[in-house]
N, C-alpha and C positions, 0 to 999 in steps of 0.2 A: 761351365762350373768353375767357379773358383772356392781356393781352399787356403788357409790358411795355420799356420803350423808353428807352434810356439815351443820353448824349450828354456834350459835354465834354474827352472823352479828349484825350490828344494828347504831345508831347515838350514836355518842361522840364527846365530846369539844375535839379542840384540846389540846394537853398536854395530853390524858386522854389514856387508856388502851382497850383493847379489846382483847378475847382469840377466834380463831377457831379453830373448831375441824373436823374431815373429817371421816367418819367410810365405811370402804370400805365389802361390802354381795359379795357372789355368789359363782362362778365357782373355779376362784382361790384364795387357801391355803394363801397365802404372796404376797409381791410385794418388791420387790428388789429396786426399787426406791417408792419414795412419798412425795407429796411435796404442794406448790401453788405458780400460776399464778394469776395473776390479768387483768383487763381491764376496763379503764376509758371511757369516751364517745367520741370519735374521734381518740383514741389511739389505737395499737395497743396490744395483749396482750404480757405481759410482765411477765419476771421470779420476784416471790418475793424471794423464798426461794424453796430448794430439801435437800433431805437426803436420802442414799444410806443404804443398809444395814448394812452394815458395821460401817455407824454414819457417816459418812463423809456429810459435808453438802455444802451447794452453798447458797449463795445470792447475789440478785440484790442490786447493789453499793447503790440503793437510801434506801434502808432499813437495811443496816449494823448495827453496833452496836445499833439498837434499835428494831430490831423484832429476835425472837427467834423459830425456829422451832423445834421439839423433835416427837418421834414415840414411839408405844406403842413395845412387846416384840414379841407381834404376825405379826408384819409387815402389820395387818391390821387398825392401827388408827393413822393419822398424824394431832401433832398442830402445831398451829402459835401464840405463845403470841406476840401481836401488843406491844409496849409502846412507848410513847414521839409522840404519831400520828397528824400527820401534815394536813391540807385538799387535799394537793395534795396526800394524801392514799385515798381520796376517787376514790373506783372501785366497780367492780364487784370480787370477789374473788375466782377464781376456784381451786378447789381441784386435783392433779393429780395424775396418780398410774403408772405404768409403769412394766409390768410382760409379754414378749411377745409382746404384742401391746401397744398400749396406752389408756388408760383411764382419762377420763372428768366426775366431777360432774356436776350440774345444776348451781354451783355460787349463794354466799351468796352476799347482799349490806352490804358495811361498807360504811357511809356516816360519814367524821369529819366537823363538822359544828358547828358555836358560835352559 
C-alpha cells in the first residue's frame, strides 16, 4: 500500500506565497516520478508541476516562472513553492508519485482570495 500525504494548503491574498509539501509511506523504497496536479470546480484536473528523478522537471504554462517544485534525496517528499498566486490558483491540489502504477493523495485546498 502506498500512501501519500499532502499539507500546506490554506487561504492567501493574492500576490502572496504558499509552500506544499507531499510525504509519500509504504510499500515502495522511491518513486521515479513526483509531482502535482491540481483541480478547480468544473475543470478538469490539470498538470501544475512533475519532477523526474533525475531533476528534470515539467510545468503547466500557467504556473511558469512562478511556482517552483524540488524533491527531497530519498525520492520520497515532493514540494511546490506557489509565489505571485493569482485566484485563478485556486484548486484542489493533488499530490502524484509514479513508481510502476500511479499514485494519488487526498488534495489539499489552496484558496487565493482578498
Amino acid at each position: 500500500q502506498v500512501q501519500l500525504v499532502e499539507s500546506g494548503g490554506g487561504l492567501v491574498e493574492p500576490g502572496g506565497s504558499l509552500r506544499l509539501s507531499c510525504t509519500a509511506s509504504g510499500r515502495i523504497v522511491s518513486f521515479s516520478t513526483m509531482g502535482w496536479y491540481r483541480q478547480a470546480p468544473g475543470n478538469e484536473r490539470e498538470l501544475v508541476a512533475v519532477i523526474s528523478g533525475g531533476g528534470t522537471t515539467t510545468y503547466g504554462d500557467s504556473v511558469k516562472g512562478r511556482f517552483t517544485i524540488s524533491r527531497d534525496k530519498a525520492y520520497r517528499k515532493v514540494f511546490l513553492e506557489m509565489n505571485s498566486l493569482k485566484p485563478e490558483d485556486t484548486a484542489v491540489y493533488y499530490c502524484y508519485a509514479r513508481e510502476g502504477g500511479r499514485y494519488w493523495g487526498q488534495g489539499t485546498q489552496v484558496t487565493v482570495s482578498s
